[in-house]
NUPA-380244 format. One line per field, with one value per residue (C-alpha): residue in three letters; x, y, z; residue number from 1. Coordinates in nm, 2 decimals. Example, Ala and Ser with C-alpha at 12.3 -4.5 7.8 and 13.67 -1.06 7.14 Angstrom:
% residues 2
code c(ALA	SER)
east c(1.23	1.37)
north c(-0.45	-0.11)
up c(0.78	0.71)
pos c(1	2)
% end
This chain:
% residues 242
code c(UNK	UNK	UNK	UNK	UNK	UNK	UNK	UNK	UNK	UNK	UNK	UNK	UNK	UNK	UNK	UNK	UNK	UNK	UNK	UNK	UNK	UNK	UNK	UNK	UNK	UNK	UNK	UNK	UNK	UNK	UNK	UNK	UNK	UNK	UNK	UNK	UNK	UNK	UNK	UNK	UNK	UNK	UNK	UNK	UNK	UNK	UNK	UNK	UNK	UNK	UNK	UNK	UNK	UNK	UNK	UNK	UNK	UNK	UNK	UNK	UNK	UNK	UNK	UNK	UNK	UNK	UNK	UNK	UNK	UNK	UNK	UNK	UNK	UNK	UNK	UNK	UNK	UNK	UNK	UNK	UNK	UNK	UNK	UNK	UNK	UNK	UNK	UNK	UNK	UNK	UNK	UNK	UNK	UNK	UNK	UNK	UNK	UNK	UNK	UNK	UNK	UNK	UNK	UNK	UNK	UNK	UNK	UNK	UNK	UNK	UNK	UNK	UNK	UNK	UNK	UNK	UNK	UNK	UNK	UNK	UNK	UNK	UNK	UNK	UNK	UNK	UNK	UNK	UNK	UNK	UNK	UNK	UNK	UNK	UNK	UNK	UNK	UNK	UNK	UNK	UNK	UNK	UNK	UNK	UNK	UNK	UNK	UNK	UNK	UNK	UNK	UNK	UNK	UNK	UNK	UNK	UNK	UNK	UNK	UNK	UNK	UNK	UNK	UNK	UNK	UNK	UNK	UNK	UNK	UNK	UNK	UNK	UNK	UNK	UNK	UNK	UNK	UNK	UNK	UNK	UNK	UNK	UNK	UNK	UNK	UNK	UNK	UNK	UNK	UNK	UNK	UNK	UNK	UNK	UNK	UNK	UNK	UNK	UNK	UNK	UNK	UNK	UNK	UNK	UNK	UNK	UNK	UNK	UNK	UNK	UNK	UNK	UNK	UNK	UNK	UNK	UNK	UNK	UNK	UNK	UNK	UNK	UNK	UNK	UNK	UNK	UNK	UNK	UNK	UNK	UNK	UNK	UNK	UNK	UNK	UNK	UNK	UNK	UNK	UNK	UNK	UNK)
east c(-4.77	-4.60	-4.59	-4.31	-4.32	-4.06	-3.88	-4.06	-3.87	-3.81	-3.89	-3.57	-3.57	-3.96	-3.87	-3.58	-3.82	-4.09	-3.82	-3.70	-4.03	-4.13	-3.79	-3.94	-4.29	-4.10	-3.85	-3.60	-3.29	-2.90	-2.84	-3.20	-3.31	-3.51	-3.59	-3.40	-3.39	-3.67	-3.87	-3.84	-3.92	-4.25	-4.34	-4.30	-4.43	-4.13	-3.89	-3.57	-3.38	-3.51	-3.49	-3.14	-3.14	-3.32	-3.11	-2.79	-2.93	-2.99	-2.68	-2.48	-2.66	-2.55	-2.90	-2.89	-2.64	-2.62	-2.53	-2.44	-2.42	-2.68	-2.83	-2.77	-3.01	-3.10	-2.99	-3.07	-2.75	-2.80	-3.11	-3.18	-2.96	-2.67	-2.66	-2.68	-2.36	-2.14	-2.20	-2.12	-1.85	-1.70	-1.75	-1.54	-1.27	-1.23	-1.24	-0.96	-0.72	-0.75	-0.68	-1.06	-1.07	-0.85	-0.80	-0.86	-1.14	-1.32	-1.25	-1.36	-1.69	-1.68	-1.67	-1.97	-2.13	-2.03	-2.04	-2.40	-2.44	-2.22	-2.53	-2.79	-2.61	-2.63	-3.01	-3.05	-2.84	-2.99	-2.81	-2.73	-2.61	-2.37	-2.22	-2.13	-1.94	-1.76	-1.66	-1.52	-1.30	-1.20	-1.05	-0.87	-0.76	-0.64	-0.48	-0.09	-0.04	0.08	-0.17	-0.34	-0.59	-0.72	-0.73	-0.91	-1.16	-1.25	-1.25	-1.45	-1.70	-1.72	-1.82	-2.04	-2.26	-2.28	-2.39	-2.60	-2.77	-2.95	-3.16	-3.21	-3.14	-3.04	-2.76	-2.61	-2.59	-2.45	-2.18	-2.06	-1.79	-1.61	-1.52	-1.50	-1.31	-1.14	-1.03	-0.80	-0.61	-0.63	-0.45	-0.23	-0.15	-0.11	0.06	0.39	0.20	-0.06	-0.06	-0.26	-0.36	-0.47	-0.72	-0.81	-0.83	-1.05	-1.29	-1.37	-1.42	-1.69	-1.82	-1.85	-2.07	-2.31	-2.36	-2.44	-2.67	-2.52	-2.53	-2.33	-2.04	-2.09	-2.05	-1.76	-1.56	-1.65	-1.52	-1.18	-1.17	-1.21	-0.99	-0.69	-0.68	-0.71	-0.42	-0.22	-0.32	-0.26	0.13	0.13	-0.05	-0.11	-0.35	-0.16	-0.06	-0.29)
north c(2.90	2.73	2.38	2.20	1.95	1.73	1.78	1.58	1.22	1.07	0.73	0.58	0.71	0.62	0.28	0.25	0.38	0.09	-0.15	-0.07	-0.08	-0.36	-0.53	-0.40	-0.55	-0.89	-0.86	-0.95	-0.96	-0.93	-1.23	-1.28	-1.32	-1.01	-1.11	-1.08	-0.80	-0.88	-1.01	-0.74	-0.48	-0.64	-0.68	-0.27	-0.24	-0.03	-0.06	-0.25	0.10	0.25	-0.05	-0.08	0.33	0.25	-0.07	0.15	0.37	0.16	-0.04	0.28	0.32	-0.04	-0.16	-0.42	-0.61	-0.78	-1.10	-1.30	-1.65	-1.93	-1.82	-1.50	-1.22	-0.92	-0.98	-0.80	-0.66	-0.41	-0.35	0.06	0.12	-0.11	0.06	0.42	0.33	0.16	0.45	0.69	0.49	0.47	0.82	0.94	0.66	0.82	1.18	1.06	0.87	1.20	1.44	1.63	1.56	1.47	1.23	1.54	1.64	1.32	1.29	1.61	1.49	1.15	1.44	1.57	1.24	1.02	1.22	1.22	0.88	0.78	0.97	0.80	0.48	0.55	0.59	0.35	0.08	-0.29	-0.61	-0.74	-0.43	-0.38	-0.74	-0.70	-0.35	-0.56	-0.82	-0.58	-0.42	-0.76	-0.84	-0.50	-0.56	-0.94	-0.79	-0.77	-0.39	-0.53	-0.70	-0.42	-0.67	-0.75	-0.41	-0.26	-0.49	-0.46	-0.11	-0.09	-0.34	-0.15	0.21	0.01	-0.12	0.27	0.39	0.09	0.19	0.52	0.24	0.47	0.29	0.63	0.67	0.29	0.32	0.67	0.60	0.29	0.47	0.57	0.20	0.11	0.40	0.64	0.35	0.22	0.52	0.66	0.34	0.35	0.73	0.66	0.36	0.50	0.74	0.56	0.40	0.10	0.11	0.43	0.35	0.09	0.28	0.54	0.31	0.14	0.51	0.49	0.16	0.27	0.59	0.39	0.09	0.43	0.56	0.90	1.05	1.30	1.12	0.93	1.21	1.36	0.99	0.96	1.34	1.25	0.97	1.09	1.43	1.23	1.04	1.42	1.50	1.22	1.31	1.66	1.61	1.33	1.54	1.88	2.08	2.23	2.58	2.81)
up c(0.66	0.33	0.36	0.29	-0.02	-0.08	-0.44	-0.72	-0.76	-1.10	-1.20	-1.06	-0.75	-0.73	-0.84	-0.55	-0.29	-0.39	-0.36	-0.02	0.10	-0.07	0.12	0.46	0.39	0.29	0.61	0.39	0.53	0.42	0.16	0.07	-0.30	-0.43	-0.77	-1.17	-1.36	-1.58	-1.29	-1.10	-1.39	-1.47	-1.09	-1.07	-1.37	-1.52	-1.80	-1.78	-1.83	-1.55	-1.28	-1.36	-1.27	-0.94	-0.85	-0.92	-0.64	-0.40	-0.49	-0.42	-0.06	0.00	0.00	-0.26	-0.47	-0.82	-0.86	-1.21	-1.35	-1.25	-0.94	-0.99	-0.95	-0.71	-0.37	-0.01	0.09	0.41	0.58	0.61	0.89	0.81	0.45	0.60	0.81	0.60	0.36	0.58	0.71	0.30	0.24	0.59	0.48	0.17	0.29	0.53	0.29	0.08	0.35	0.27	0.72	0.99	1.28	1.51	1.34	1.37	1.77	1.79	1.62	1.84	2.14	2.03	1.99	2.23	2.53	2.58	2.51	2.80	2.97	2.79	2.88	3.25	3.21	3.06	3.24	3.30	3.46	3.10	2.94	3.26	3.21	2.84	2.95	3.21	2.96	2.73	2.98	3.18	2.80	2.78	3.07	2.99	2.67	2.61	2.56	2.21	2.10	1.92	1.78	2.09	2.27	1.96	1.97	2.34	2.32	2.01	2.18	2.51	2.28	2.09	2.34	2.52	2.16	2.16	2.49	2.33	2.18	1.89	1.57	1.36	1.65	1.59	1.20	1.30	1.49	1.33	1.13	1.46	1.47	1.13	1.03	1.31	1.55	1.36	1.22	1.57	1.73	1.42	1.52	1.92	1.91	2.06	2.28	2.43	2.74	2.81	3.14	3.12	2.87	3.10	3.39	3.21	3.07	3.46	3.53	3.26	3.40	3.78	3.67	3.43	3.73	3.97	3.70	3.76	3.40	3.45	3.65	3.30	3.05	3.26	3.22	2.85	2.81	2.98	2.81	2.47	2.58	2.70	2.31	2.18	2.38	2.24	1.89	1.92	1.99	1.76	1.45	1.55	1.32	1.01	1.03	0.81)
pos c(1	2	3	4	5	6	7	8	9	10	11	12	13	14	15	16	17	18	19	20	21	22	23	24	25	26	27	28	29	30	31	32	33	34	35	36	37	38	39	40	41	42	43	44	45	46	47	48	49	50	51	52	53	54	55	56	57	58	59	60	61	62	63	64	65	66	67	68	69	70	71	72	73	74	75	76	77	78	79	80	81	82	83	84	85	86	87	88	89	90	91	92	93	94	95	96	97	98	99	100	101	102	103	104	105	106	107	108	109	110	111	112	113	114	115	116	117	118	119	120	121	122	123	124	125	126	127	128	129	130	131	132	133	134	135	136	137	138	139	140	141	142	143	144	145	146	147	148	149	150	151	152	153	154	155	156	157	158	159	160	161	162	163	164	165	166	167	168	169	170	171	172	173	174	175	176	177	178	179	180	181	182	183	184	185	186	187	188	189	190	191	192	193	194	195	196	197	198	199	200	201	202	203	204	205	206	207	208	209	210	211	212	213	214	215	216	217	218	219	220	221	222	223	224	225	226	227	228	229	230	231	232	233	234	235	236	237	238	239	240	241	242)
% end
């Protein structure tokens, strides 16, 4: 069998790659000071050219940011995970605001996604993780059906915490784009359709399977859930005629 060999990197990217590793050695975290240009290309033993290459990289990953003036320097901007999502979560904003995807696409994608994880969640359900999805849905509930604010933030808490309960890092920075990006334009899309209590109603549906632990009673809410927004949004902004 040919092994598999992963392409040959330049300098840069070898540069980057000792950099972010360097910042996981350190745990260094968002905010903290990673060096000065100059500092940084003697400590890596590289030219100035090329670790302004490799900082551009990691910079466009949101790993790392540039700072200028006294005290300025290198800084820590994401850890790993944090830059892998609000990358992903820049690129799917911009492919919406161009019209490259659409709000049906991505729930059909948050289908695909979430619907498991409702099962995971019911798995892997403790005392703790059960009381934060009951404080996120006794503050929908609270909510004026107006207060859009309010209501997205619950609900964006409550999904959260069931992506959350995979305990799978890759799945968090993953996901985060659902709430960062497609939340909003979707409440912005439903807002004369939706109906509040529903939601409300759908989520406790959600709840009630997780505290049973019955995964599938889970995956079925989180599908009805999810289906009854697609609903909405299918009226609302139906697919373009080819």
């Amino acid at each position: 069998m040919t092994e598999l060999r992963r392409p040959a990197r330049g300098a840069s990217e070898r540069v980057a790659a000792q950099i972010q590793h360097y910042i996981q050695r350190q745990g260094l975290r968002p905010g903290d000071f990673l060096g000065r240009g100059e500092d940084l290309a003697a400590e890596f033993g590289v030219s100035r050219p090329t670790l302004r290459e490799a900082l551009k990289l990691l910079a466009s990953g949101n790993l790392v940011r540039a700072s200028k003036g006294p005290g300025g320097g290198i800084f820590v901007a994401n850890t790993a995970e944090e830059g892998i999502s609000r990358s992903l979560s820049d690129a799917i904003a911009m492919m919406l605001d161009t019209g490259a995807v659409s709000l049906l696409e991505l729930l059909d994608a948050r289908l695909l996604i979430e619907v498991p994880l409702a099962g995971r969640a019911a798995y892997a359900a403790d005392e703790a993780m059960l009381e934060r999805l009951r404080a996120a849905i006794r503050a929908e509930a609270a909510a004026l059906p107006d207060d859009e604010a309010r209501l997205g933030a619950a609900d964006a808490e409550l999904h959260r915490i069931v992506a959350r309960a995979s305990g799978n890092r890759m799945v968090t920075a993953l996901t985060e784009w659902i709430f960062e990006v497609l939340q909003p334009s979707l409440l912005e899309a439903l807002r004369p359709a939706i109906v509040h209590a529903a939601v409300v109603d759908q989520h406790e549906a959600l709840l009630a399977a997780i505290e049973k632990g019955d995964a599938a009673r889970a995956e079925r809410a989180m599908k009805d859930h999810l289906l009854y927004l697609r609903d909405l949004l299918a009226i609302e902004r139906p697919y373009p005629v080819a």
